[in-house]
N, C-alpha and C positions, 0 to 999 in steps of 0.2 A: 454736413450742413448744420448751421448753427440751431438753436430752438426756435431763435422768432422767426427766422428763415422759414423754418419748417408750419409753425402756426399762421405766416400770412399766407402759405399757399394753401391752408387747411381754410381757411377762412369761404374761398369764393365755392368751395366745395359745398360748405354748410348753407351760403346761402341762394345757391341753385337748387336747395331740395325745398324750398320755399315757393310755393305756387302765385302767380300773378294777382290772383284774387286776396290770399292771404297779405301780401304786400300792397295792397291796394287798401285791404280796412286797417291794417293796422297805419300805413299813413295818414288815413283818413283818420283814425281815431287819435293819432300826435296832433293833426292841424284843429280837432273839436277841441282838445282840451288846451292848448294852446291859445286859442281862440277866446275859451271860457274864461281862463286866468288874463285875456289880456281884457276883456268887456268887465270883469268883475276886480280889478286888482286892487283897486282904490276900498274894497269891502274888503276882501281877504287881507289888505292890509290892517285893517281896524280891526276886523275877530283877533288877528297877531297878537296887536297890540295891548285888546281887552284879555287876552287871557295870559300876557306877562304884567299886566296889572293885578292879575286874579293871583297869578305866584306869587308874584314880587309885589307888594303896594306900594306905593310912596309914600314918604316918613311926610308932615305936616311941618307945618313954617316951624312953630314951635319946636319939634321933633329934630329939625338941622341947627334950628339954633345953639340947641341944647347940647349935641352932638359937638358944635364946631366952637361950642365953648368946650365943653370937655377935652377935646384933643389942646386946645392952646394951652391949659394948665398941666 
């Protein structure tokens, strides 16, 4: 029998030693945060974005002008 052969039949083994209750809070706790990220996404996307501003800054007008003059010469 091949390996994965052997691993997918390992698999439903592992997950009958998993009790109904245990499978119940843990889906319950995928659908809370799931839930959280989908009510808060438009914020989580802004902390993102302020803290690749906080890396990375943006160069100012001047700063690309200066820039995009230097490369043409």
């Amino acid at each position: 029998m091949s390996t994965f052969a052997t691993a997918l039949y390992a698999i439903p083994a592992a997950v009958l030693d998993i009790s109904l209750i245990a499978f119940l809070q843990l889906a319950l706790a995928l659908v809370a945060i799931a839930a959280f990220a989908l009510v808060f996404k438009p914020l989580l996307v802004g902390i993102a974005r302020a803290l690749v501003l906080v890396v990375r800054p943006k160069l100012s007008r001047e700063q690309r002008l200066a820039r995009e003059l230097a490369t043409r010469t």
